[in-house]
N, C-alpha and C positions, 0 to 999 in steps of 0.2 A: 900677275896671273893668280886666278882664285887658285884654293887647296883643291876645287873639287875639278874644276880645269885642269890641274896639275894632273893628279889622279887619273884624270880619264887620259890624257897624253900619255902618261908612264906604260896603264894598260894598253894602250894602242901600238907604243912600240916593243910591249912585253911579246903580246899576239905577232908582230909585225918578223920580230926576231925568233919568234918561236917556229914560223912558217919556215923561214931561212935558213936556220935548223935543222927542221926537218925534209927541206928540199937535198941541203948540202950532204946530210946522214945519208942518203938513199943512193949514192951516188958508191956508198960503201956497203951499202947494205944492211946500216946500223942506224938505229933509232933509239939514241941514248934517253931520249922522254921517256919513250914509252916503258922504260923498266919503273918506274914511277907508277905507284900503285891506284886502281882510280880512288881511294878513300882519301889519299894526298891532291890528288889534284881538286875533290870537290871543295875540299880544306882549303886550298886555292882560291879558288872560286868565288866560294862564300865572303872569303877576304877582299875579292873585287866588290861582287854585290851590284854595281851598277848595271844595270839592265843593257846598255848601250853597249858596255866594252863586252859586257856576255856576248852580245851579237856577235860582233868581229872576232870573239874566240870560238865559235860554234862554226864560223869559217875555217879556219885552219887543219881539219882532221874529223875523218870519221870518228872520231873517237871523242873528239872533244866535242861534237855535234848531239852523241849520246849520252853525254856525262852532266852538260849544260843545263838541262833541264830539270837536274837534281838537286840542284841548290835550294838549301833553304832560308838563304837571305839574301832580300833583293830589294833593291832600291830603284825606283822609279820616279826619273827627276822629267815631271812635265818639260818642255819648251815654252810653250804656247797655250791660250784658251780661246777655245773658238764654240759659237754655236753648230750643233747637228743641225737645227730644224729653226732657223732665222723667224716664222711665225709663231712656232711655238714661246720662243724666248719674248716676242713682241706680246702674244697673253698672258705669258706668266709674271711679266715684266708688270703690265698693266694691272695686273689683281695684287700684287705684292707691293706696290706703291700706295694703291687706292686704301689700302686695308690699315697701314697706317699713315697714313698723310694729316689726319686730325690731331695725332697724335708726336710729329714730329714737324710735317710742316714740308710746303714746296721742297725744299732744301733736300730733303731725303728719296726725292722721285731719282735721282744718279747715282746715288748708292744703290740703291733696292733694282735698278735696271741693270747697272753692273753685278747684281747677286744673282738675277735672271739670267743672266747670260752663262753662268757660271758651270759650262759643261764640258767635258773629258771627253774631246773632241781633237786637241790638237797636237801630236805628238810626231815631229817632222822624220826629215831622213832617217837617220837611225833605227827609227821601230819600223820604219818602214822597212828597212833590210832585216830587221829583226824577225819582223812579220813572215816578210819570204826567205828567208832562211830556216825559219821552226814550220815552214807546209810543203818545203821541198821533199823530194823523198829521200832516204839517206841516199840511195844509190844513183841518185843525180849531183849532189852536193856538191864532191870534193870536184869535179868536172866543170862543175858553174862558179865552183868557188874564185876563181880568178877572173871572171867576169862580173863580182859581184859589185865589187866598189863599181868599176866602170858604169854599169846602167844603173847604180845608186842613185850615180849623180847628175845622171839624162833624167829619173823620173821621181819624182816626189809624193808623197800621198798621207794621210792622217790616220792613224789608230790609236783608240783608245787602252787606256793603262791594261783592260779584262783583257783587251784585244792580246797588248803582247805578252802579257802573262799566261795566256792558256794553254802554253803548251810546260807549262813550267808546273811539276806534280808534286813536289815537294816544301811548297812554300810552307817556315814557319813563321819568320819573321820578314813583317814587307813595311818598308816605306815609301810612302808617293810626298811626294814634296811637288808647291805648284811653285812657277814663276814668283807670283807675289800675294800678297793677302789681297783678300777682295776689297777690304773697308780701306777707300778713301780718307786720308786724314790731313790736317792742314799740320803744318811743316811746323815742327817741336812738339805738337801734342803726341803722349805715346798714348797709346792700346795696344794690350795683350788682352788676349781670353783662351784658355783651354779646358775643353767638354773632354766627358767620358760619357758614351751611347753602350747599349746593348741594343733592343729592338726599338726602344725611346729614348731622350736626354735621362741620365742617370745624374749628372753633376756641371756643373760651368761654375770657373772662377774668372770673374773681369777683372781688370785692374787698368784705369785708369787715370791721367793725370794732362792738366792744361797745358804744361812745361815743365822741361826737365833743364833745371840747370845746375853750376856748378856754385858751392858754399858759398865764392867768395861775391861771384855776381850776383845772387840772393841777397847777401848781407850788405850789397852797393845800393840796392833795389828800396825804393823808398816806400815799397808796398811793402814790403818784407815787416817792418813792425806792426802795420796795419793788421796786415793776416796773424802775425803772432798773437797781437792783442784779441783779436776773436779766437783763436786756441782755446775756450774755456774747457771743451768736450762736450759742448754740441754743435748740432750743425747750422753755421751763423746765417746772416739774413742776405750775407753777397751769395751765397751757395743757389739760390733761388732768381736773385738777380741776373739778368743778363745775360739769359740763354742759357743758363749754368745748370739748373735743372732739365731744362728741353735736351741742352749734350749728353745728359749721362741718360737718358732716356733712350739717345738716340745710339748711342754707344752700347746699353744693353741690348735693343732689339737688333740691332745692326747685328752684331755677335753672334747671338742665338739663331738667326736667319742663316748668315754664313756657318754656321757648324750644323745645322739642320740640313743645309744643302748639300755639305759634303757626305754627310751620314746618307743622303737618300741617294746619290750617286756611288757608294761603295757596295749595295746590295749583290750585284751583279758578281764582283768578286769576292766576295765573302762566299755566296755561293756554290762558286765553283773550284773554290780552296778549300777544302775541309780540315787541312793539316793546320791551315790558318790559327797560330797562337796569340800573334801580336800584332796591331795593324796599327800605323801612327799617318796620318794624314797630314802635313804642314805644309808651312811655305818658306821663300829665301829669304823674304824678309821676318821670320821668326813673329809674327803676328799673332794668329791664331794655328793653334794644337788639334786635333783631333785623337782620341787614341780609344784602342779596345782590345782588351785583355781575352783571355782563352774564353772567360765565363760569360762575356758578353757578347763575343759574337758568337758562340753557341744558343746563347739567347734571340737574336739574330735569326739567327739560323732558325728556331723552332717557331717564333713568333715573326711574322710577317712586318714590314715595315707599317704603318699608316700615314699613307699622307696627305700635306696640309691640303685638301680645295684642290684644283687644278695644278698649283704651284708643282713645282719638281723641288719638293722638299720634306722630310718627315712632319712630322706634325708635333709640334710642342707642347706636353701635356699643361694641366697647369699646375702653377709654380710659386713655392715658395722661396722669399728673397729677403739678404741679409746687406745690409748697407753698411760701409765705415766710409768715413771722413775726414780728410784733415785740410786746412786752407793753408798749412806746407808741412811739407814731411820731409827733414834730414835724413838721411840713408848713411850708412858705412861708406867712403871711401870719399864723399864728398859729394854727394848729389843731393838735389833737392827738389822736391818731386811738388810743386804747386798744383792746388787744387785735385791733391790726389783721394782716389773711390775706388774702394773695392768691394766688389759684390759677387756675393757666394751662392748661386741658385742650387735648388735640389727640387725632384717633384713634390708636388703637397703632400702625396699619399704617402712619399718615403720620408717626410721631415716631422711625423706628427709627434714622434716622441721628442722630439731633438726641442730644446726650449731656449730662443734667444734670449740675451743675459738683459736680465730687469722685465723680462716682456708676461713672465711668468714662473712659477712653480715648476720643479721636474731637478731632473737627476743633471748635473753639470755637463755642459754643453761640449765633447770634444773638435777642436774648431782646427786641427790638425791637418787634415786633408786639404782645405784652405790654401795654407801656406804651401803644402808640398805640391801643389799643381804648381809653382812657378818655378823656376831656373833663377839662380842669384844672377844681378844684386836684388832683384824683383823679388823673388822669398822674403829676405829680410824687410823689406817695405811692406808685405804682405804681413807678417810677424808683428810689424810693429801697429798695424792699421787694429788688427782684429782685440788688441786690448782696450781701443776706443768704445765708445758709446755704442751701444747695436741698435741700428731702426732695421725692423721688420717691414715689409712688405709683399703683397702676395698680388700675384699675375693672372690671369684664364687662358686658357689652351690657345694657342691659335696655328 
């Protein structure tokens, strides 16, 4: 059983025993909870964070029905993703393919259909009792409360993350986690990438790599000297061969598209949170990040989103971009990251003084921020890329 299975079990029979509790107390006339002060319980609370086990605790008690809604960390673990509006997703699907298809190739019409599709639509049973639990009125609640599970699980229905959040006035820190990352990858090749947005892309670090394997099958691998031997510190001629440049093309746009889509989907509850300080967007399979700080979604907040064409997605300004390379990269502990590229976008207008090394003149380049958008062991491969050769490259809005 996952940790996060675990967790929501423990909650379910915490709430489970607590009802039990407080059926048995009543019996005496004593409600030993309730001398528990509510600033402990929301302290409680907060320590759950899961949005689901919130639900079945907002059953339990007037009181906890009132308190629920004060949390200000919550977590919001999708199920599901489904489309609202199946023809919508069908043209956004079709403009989002067409626009780079010259530039990656048939091959990328299934990824960019699956980023169409990419809507906060399916959030099963649970929010669904969530839902009708935060529009009951209190003084129906505790009365329905023991019918609640039962017509749970006669009726099913979808709401999105704003949906069950809205009755929640306290958010300061929210995490939505979806199912899985959007990008398609074939089986050993990694990708990670993690943006930071305010009302545009502020930053994306990709990171890259063909395969990941371990020292000793690298060094069984009779490509393994090959690749050494191009080590010189630039970037060799297989790098371009054989798809090699079209992947990592297809790997940056892919990224940028999934982080623009989740940024243009978060509007709604940025909106309507304003205590909102920290908002991180991911997935289960730890893919790509999303995140935004106090100062950017206040920015957010003042300046309107823009987005791309029809697409249901922000619009990517245009972009300055920094490349590394290596045709293998040893890491701490024993890995070895083949054909590994990390590339560090920022927009043009906020990189003008920033000066990639060799590329020009200017004040030394801090390349810091780079590194600390990854999680180890990825940091350190990250650390060790950006002392390589830097190619510059720069993008157009789209």
């Amino acid at each position: 059983m996952s940790s996060a299975a675990a967790d929501l079990l423990e909650s379910h029979r915490w709430c489970v025993h607590r009802l039990s509790l407080t059926l048995s107390s009543s019996e005496y006339g004593i409600d030993n909870f309730d001398r528990l002060p509510d600033s402990i319980l929301i302290v409680i609370f907060n320590r759950i964070g899961d949005v689901k086990a919130l639900g079945r605790c907002c059953v339990v008690s007037r009181r906890f029905h009132a308190l629920v809604p004060l949390v200000d960390n919550v977590v919001v673990r999708v199920d599901c993703v489904i489309p609202d509006d199946p023809s919508l997703s069908s043209s956004s699907s079709s403009s989002s393919s067409s626009a780079f298809a010259a530039v990656v190739g048939d091959r990328s019409r299934g990824v960019f259909s699956h980023l169409a599709r990419f809507v906060f639509g399916g959030i099963v049973r649970p929010f669904y009792v969530l839902g009708q639990i935060l529009s009951v009125p209190s003084s129906k609640r505790v009365s329905s409360s023991n019918s609640a599970s039962s017509s749970s699980s006669a009726e099913v229905s979808h709401h999105s993350p704003s949906e069950v959040l809205k009755n929640f006035k306290e958010i300061r820190r929210l995490r939505i986690e979806l199912p899985a990352g959007e990008l398609g990858v074939d089986e050993g090749v990694l990708l990670k990438w993690k943006a930071d947005f305010g009302s545009t892309l502020d930053s994306c670090v990709i990171l890259g790599a063909a395969s990941v394997l371990s020292s000793k099958s690298a060094n069984a691998n009779p490509t393994h000297e090959l690749c050494a031997s191009e080590d010189n510190g630039s970037i060799p001629e297989s790098f371009y061969m054989n798809g090699g440049l079209k992947l990592r093309v297809l790997w940056t746009i892919s990224s940028l598209i999934a982080a623009s889509a989740r940024h243009y989907l978060l509007q709604s509850i940025i909106s309507d949170h304003e205590t909102l300080e920290f908002l991180d967007l991911t997935d289960a399979d730890g893919q790509g990040v999303l995140t935004m700080d106090r100062c950017q979604l206040q920015d957010l907040r003042v300046r309107p989103v823009s987005a791309s064409g029809s697409s249901q997605r922000t619009l990517v300004p245009a972009l300055s971009m920094r490349l590394w390379y290596a045709p293998l990269l040893e890491m701490p502990g024993g890995l070895v990251l083949k054909g590994a590229t990390l590339v560090a976008i920022r927009p043009s207008e906020n990189s003008q003084k920033e000066v990639a090394g060799g590329c020009s003149i200017g004040e030394p380049l801090d390349l810091s921020w780079v590194s600390n958008a990854l999680e180890e062991p990825y940091r350190s491969a990250a650390k060790m890329l950006v002392k390589r050769r830097t190619y510059c490259l720069e993008m157009n809005s789209f």
